[in-house]
C-alpha positions as CSV (number, residue, x, y, z in Angstrom):
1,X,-4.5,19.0,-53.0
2,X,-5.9,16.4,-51.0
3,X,-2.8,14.7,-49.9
4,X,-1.5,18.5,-48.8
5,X,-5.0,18.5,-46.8
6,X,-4.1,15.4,-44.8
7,X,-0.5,15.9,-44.3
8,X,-0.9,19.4,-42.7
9,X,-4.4,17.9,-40.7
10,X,-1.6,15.3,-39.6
11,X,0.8,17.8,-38.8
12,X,-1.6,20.2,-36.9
13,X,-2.9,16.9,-34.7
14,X,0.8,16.3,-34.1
15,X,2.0,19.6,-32.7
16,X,-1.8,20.6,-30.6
17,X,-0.7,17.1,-29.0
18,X,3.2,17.7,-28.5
19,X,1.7,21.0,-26.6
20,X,-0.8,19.7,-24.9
21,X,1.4,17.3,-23.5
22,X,3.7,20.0,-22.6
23,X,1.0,21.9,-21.2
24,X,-1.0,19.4,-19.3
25,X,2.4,19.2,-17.3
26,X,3.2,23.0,-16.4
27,X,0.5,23.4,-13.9
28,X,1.8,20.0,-11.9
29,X,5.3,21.4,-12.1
30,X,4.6,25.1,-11.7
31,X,2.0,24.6,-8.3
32,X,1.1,21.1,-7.7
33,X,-2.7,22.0,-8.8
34,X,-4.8,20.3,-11.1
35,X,-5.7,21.6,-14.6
36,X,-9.0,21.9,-13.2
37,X,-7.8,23.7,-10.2
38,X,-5.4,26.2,-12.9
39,X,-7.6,26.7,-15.1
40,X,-10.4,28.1,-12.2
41,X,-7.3,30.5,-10.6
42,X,-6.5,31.9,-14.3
43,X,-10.3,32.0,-14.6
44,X,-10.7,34.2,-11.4
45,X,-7.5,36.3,-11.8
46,X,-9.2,38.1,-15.0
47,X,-13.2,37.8,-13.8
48,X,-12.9,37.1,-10.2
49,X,-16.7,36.8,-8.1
50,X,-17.9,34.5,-10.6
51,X,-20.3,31.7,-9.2
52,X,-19.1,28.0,-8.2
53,X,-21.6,26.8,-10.8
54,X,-20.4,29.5,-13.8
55,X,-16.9,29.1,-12.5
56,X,-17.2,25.0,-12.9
57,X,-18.8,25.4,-16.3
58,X,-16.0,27.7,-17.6
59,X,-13.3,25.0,-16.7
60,X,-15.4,21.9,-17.7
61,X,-16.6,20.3,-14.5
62,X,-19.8,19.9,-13.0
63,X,-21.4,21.7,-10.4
64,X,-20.2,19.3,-7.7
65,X,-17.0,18.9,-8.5
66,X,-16.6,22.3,-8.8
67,X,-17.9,22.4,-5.5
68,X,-14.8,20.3,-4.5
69,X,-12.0,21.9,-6.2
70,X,-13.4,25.4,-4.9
71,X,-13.3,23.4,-1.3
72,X,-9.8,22.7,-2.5
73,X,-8.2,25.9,-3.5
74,X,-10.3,27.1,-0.3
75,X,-8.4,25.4,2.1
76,X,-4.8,26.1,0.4
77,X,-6.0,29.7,0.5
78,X,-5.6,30.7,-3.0
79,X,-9.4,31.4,-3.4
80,X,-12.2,33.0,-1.1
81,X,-16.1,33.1,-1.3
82,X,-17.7,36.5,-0.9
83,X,-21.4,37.0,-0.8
84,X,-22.8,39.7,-2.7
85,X,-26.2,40.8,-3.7
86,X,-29.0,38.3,-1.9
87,X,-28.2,34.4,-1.6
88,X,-25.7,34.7,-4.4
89,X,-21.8,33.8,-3.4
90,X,-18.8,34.8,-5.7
91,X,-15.2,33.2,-5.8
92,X,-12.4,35.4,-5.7
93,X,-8.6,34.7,-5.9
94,X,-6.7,35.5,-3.0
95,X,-3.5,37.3,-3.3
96,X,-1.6,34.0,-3.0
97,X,-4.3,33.1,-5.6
98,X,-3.1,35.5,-7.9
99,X,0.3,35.5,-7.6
100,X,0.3,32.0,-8.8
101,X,-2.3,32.3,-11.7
102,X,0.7,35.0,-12.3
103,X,2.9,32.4,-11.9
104,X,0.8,29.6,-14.1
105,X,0.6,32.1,-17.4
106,X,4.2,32.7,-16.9
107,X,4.9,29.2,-17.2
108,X,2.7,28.7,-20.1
109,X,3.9,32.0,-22.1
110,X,7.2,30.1,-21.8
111,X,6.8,27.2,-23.3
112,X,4.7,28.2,-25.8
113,X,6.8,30.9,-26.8
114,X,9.7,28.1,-26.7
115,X,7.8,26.4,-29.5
116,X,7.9,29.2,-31.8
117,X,12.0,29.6,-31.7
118,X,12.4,27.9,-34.9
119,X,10.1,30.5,-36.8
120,X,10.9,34.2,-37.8
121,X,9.1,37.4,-36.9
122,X,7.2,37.1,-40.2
123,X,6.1,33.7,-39.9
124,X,5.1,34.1,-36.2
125,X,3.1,36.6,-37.5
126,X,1.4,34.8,-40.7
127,X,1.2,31.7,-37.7
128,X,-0.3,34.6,-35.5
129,X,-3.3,35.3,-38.7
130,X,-4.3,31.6,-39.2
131,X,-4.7,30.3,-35.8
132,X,-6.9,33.5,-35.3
133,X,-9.0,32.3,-38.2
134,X,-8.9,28.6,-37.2
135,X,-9.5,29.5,-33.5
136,X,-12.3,32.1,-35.0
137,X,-13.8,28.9,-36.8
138,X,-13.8,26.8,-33.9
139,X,-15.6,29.0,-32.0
140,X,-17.9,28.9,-34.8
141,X,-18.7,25.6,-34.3
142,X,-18.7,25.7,-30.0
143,X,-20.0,28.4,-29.3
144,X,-18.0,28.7,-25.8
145,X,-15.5,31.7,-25.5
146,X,-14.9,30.9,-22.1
147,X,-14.3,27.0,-22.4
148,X,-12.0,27.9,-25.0
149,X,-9.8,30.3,-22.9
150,X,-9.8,29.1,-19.8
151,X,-5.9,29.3,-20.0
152,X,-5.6,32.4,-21.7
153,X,-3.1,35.0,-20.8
154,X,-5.8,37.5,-21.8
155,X,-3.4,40.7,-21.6
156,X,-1.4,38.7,-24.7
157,X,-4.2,37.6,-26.7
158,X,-5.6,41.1,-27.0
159,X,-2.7,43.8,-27.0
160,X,-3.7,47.3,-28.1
161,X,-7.3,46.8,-28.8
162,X,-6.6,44.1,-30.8
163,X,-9.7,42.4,-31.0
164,X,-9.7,38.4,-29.4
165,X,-10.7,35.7,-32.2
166,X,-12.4,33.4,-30.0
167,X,-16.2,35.0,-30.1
168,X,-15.0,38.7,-30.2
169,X,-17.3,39.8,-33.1
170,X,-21.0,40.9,-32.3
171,X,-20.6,41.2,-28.2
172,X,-18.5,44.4,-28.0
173,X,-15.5,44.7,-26.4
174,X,-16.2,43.1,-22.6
175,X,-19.2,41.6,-22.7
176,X,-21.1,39.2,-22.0
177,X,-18.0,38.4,-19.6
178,X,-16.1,36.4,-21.8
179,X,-13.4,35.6,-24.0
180,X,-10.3,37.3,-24.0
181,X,-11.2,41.1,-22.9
182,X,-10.8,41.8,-19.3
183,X,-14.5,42.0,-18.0
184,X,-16.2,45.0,-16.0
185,X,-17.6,44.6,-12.5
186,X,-21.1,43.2,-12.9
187,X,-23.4,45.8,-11.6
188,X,-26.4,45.3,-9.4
189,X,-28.8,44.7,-12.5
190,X,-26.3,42.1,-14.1
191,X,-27.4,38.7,-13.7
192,X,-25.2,36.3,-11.9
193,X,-24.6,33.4,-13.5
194,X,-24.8,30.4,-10.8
């Protein structure tokens, strides 16, 4: 058993790196942004108003290069900050901000759905169970729902109620503004995150 072990920890390295490759490209080819950069629009397109800081730590930078990319997607106009409740500022997508996180998922539904072609339904679905469980046990281990899915098409991952594996247990369905459910508007006694 522990030759299977290695061969499918081999095998699973493998394919996350033949799509990650793929990946890493689609947001070059699909808008000329950074991962960074479309990572923060698909970020904004399903929780939009989130700080610079929150928004930074969602996609893995810190707080002043997030500062810069925000700059960035500023001057392209795919992004806008609002100010809201005191000193606190939220980023929101613009429509042109939208349409091309719209545009970014698209891509990336594409070719990962390319990669399951070889498999049949029942296999996508037995596929579909384990990398809920492995994705569950990752999650485990770091904690961060919203590192995780900072490419998620979030309207895939949880169709029909089903419930997202990255985190979904023990927060109910939206909160606390992460993961794969499409968040609520923060009311006046939420506290921003900045």
């Amino acid at each position: 058993m522990h030759g299977d072990r290695e061969r499918v920890a081999n095998l699973l390295g493998a394919t996350a790196l033949a799509i990650t490759d793929d990946l890493l490209s689609a947001p070059a080819s699909a808008s000329r942004l950074s991962m960074s950069a479309a990572a923060a629009l698909i970020v904004l397109r399903a929780d939009p108003g989130v700080s610079v800081t929150e928004l930074g730590r969602r996609v893995g930078l810190t707080q002043s290069a997030a500062v810069r990319m925000v700059d960035g997607l500023e001057r392209d106009a795919l992004v806008e900050r609002r100010r809201t409740i005191g000193n606190w500022t939220g980023v929101h997508p613009t429509a042109k901000g939208r349409r091309t996180a719209g545009q970014l998922l698209t891509s990336r539904t594409s070719q990962l759905t390319g990669v399951l072609d070889g498999l049949g339904d029942a296999e996508i679905r037995r596929l579909g169970t384990l990398l809920a469980k492995l994705l569950d046990g990752l999650y485990q281990g770091s904690g961060s729902a919203d590192r995780m899915c900072r490419l998620c098409d979030r309207a895939a991952c949880t169709p029909d109620g089903v419930e997202c594996p990255v985190g979904g247990r023990g927060r109910g369905p939206y909160g606390p503004w992460v993961s794969c459910s499409p968040s609520p508007r923060r009311s006046a006694s939420a506290p921003p995150t900045s």
